[in-house]
N, C-alpha and C positions, 0 to 999 in steps of 0.2 A: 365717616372719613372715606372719601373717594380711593378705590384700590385700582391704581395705576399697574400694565404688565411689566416684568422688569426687560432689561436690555432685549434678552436672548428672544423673549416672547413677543415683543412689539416687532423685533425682524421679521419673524415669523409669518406673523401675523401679518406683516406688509407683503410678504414677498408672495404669500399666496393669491395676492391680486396681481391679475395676470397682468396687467398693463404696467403695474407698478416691476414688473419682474420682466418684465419684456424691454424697459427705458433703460434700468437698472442691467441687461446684458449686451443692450448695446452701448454704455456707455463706457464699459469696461470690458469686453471682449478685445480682444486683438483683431486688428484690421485683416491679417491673413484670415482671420476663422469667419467674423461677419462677412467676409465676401462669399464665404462659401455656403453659406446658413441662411436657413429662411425664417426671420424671428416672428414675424407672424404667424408662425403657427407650434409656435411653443408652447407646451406642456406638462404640466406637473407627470411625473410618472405615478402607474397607479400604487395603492396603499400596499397591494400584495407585492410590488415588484419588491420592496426592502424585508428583508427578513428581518429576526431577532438580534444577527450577527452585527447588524449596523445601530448603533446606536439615536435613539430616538429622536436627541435632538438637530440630527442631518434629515432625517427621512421625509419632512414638509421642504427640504430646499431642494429634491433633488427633480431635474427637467428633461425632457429633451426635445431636441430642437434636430428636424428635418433638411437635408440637403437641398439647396435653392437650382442645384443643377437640374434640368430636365433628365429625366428617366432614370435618376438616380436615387436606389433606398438607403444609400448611406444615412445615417443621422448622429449629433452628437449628445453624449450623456453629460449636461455641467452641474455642479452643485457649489454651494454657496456654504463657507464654516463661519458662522460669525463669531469673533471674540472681542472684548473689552478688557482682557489681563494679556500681560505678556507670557508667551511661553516658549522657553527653547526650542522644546521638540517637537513643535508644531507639524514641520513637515512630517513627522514622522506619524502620527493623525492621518495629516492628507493623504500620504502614503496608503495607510490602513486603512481610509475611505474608499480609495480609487481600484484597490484591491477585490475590496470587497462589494460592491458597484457590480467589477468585470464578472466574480465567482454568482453573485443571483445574474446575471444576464447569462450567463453560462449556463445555468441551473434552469432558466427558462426558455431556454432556445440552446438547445446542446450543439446544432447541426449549422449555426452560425457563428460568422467570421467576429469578434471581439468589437464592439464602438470605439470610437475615439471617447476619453475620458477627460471634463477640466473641472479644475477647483480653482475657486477662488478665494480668498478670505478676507472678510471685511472686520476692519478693524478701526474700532475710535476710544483707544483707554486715554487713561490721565496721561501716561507714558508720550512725548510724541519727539520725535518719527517713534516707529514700530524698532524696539530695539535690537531684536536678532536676523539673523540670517533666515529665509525660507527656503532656502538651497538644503535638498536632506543630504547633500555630500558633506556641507557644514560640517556635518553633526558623526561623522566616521573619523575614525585614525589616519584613515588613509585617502582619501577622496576619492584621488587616480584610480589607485588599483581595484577600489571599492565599485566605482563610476563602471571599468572597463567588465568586472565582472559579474556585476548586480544588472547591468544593458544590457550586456552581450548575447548571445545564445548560449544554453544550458550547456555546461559538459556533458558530454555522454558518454558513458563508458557500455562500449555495446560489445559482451560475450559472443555474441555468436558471428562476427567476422574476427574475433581474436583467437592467434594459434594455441592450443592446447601448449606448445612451448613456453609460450610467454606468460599466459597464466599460472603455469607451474613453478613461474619464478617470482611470485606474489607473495612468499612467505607462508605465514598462518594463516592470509584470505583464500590460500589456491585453492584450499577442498572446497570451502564454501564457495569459490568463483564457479570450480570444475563441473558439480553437482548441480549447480541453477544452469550452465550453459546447456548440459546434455539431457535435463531432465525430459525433454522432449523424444529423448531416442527412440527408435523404436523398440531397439533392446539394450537397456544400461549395461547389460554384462560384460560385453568386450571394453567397457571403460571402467565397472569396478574392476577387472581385471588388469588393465595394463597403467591404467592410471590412480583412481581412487586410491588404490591398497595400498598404494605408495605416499601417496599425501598422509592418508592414515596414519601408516608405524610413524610419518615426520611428526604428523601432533602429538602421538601415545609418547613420542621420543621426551616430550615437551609437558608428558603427564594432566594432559587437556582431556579428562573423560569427559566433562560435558560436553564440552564440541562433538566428542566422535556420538554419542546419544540422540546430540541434534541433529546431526550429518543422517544418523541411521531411523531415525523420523521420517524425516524428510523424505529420502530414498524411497523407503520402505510404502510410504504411502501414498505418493507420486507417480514413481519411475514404475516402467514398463520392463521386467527383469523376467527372462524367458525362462529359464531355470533357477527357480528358489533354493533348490538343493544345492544346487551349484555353487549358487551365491555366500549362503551359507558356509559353505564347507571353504570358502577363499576368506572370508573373515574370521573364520574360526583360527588359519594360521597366522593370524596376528599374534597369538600366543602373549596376552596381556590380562594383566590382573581386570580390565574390565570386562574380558568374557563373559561372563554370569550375565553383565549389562546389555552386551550384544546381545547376546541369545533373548535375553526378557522381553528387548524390544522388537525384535523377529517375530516374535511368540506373540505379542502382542498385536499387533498388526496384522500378523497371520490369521489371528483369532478371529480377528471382527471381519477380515477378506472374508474367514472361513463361513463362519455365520450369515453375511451375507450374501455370499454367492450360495448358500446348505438354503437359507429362507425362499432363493428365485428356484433352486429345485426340489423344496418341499413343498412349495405351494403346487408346483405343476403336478406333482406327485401325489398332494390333496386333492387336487382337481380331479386326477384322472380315477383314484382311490374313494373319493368321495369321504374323506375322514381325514380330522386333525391329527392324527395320527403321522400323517405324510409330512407335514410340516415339521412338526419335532424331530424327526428322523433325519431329513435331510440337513438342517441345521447340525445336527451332532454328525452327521456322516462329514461335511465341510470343517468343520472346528477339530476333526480328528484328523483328515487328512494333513490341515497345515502345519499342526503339533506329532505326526507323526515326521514330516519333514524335517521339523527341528530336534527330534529325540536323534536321526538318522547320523545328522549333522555333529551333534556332541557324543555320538557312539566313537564314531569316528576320530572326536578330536579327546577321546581316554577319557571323557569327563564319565564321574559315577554314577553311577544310576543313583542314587539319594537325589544328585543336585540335577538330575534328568527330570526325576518326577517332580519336585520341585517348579520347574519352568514349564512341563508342560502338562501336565494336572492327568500326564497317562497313569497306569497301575504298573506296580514292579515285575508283573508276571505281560504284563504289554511288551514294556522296554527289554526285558529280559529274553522273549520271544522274537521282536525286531533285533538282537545283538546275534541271535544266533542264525536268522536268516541272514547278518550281514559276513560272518565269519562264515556263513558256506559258502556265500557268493564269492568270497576269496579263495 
């Protein structure tokens, strides 16, 4: 028995002959677009231009075809969806094709301006006319509003010409706005100080420790904060059950600063020393200085020494010796 291809695969199949694909878009392109196109020299796009993203049975229709203007490299990308069933959300398909088209042309040419994109869809079911709308505003609640803001240009909400005022009147986004807008500072501190520590106690107010956690993340391993001590000892008067939280994430952060920066001066210190030796040393001399910062910090804000050594893995005759250097300094 003769195996004939079904619908999808006989289009296919036709359209890849260029002449048949080339009648086939002028007799159905739009007179605005043929006047500006040169269909003689239309061609299939290559096999790499479609990634995995697109699905396979688009990826033999899809063309493009060269601007007919002299000294112009403009060109347009058309592709072809054939169906034989009705479907409502077709547009919503062409949509996702046309999408996805732009994102690999994007992805193979980063430093260029976007093609013009068209779909067509050819259609011969039992069904006739073609029963739905191919309008994708159809197929929305709301068309207009949908139309004016799916078209339009992106909102943009841009932090860094918005006033610190205004921001701070965002509710529960202001720390998280406050924090991404400044994270560039050159020195966070005079903004945890006048401002962060305020948004702060407003979430602790609201009993959000994970936010202040993620806040102190962030910060922590980010922001450019001149004085740690400093910094430190201004969160510390927060005077809130997640203290312990604070401090661990401090400590934590500080740790791997410490060991990182302790590894760039024990190697130098290996090098100059000629022994491994220099390396371990300067890692444990960095991991002690930043846990010596934060033992400093909780001397100060009455925490015990238990819950000192606890968070910073010092020995009770360390913390106990840093309390009385700081009671003389007084």
């Amino acid at each position: 028995m003769t195996s004939y291809p079904a619908h999808n695969n006989f289009f296919q199949q036709s359209m890849q002959d260029r002449l048949i694909a080339q009648d086939f878009f002028r007799a159905h392109l739009p007179k605005r677009l043929l006047n500006q196109l040169d269909l003689d020299q239309l061609a299939r796009m290559p096999d790499n231009f479609v990634d995995t993203s697109l699905v396979a049975r688009a990826s033999d229709l899809i063309y493009r075809v060269p601007s007919c203007q002299t000294g112009s490299d403009n060109y347009l990308i058309a592709f072809v969806e054939h169906q034989s069933r009705c479907e409502k959300f077709m547009p919503l398909r062409m949509l996702g094709y046309k999408m996805r088209i732009w994102e690999a042309h994007h992805k193979q040419h980063p430093d260029q301006l976007l093609p013009q994109v068209y779909g067509l869809i050819l259609y011969h079911g039992r069904t006739s006319p073609y029963p739905h709308s191919t309008d994708i505003w159809s197929l929305t609640e709301d068309p207009e509003s949908c139309k004016k803001d799916f078209m339009g240009p992106a909102p943009l909400v841009d932090l860094t010409v918005m006033s610190d005022e205004e921001i701070q009147s965002h509710g529960h986004a202001a720390l998280m706005e406050m924090s991404q807008k400044h994270i560039f500072a050159k020195d966070m501190l005079p903004i945890l100080r006048d401002s962060l520590l305020v948004l702060m106690r407003e979430v602790l107010d609201q009993e959000d420790g994970d936010y202040i956690r993620s806040v102190l993340h962030y910060l922590a391993d980010k922001a450019n904060i001149s004085d740690r001590q400093e910094a430190a000892d201004l969160l510390l008067t927060l005077e809130t059950e997640y203290t312990g939280d604070i401090m661990t994430t401090l400590a934590e952060h500080w740790r791997e600063e410490g060991v990182s920066k302790g590894i760039a001066q024990g190697m130098m210190q290996g090098r100059q020393e000629g022994r491994q030796e220099g390396l371990q040393e300067g890692v444990q001399m960095g991991v002690e200085k930043g846990m010596l910062k934060i033992a400093k910090s909780m001397l100060r804000a009455n925490e015990p020494v238990d819950k000192i050594m606890q968070f910073t893995d010092l020995s009770r005759h360390a913390i106990e010796a840093l309390q009385a250097e700081l009671t003389n300094d007084n």
